[in-house]
C-alpha positions in Angstrom: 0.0 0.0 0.0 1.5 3.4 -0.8 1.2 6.6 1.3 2.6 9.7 0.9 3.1 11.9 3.5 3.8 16.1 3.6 5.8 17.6 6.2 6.8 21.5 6.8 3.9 23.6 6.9 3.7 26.2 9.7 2.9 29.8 10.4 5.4 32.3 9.3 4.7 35.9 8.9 4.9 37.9 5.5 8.2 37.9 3.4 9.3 34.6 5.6 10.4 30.9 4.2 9.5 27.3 4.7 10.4 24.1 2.8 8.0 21.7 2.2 8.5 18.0 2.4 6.5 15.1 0.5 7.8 11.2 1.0 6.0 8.4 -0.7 6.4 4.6 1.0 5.3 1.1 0.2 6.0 -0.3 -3.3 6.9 1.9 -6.0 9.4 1.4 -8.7 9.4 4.9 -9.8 7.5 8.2 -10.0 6.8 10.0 -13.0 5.8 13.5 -11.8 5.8 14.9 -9.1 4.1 18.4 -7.9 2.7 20.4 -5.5 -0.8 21.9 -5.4 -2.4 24.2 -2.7 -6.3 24.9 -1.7 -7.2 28.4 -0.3 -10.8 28.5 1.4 -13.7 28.6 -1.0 -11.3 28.4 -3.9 -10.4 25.3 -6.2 -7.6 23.2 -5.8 -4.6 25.0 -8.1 -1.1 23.8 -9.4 1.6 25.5 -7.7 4.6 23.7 -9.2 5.5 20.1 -10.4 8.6 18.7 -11.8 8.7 15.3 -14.5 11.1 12.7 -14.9 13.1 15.3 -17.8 12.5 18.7 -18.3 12.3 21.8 -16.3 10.2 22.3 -13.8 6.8 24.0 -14.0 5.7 26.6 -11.4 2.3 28.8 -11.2 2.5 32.6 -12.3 1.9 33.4 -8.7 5.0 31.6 -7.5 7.4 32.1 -10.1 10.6 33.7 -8.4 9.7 32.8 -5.8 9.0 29.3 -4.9 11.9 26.3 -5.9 10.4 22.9 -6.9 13.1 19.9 -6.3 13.0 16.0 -6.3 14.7 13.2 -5.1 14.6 10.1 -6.6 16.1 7.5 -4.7 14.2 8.8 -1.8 11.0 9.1 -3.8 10.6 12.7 -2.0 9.8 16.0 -3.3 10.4 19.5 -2.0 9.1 22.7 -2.5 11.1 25.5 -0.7 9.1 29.0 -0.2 10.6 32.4 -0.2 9.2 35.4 0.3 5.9 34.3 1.4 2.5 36.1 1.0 -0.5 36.0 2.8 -2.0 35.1 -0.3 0.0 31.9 -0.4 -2.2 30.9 2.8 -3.6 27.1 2.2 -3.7 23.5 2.4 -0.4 22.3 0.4 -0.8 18.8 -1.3 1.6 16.8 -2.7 1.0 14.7 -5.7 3.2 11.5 -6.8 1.9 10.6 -10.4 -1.7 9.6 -9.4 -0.9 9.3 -5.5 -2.1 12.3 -3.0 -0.7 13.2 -0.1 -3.1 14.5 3.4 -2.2 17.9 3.0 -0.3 20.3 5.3 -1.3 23.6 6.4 0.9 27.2 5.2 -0.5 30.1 6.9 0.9 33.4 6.1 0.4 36.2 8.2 0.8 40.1 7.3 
């Protein structure tokens, strides 16, 4: 059975950082894409950044400059370190591992 499981999330005030972690366990051979997604109250789930197997990563508008997507294979992990955080980056962070969702972890940003 696999899980995946997000670590990192927190309250930091305006123009702070955090580093999100995502781990997946159990039985997989490898992971195609992974990304991370965020859900604000009353709004639909959005893509913030996700990363393939080759290529570049892929970041939201909103984040660009900002946020830096990374991945690590061998640990089937995926990171997403935040800089210069707004209070409009509040939400509920998910990670995604091909078709596998994480619980979600909570970024509150204050101003």
């Amino acid at each position: 059975q696999v899980q995946v499981v997000e670590s990192g999330g927190g309250l930091v005030q305006a123009g702070g950082s955090l580093r999100l972690s995502c781990a997946a366990t159990g039985t997989i051979f490898s992971i195609n894409v992974m990304g991370w997604y965020r859900q604000a109250p009353g709004k639909e789930r959005e893509l913030v950044a996700r990363i393939g197997s080759y290529g570049g990563p892929i970041y939201a508008d909103s984040v660009k400059g900002r946020f830096t997507i990374s991945r690590d294979n061998a640990k089937k992990a995926v990171y997403l370190q935040m800089h210069s955080l707004k209070p409009e980056d509040t939400a509920v962070y998910y990670c995604l591992l091909d078709s596998w969702w994480g619980q979600g972890t909570q970024v509150t940003v204050s101003s």
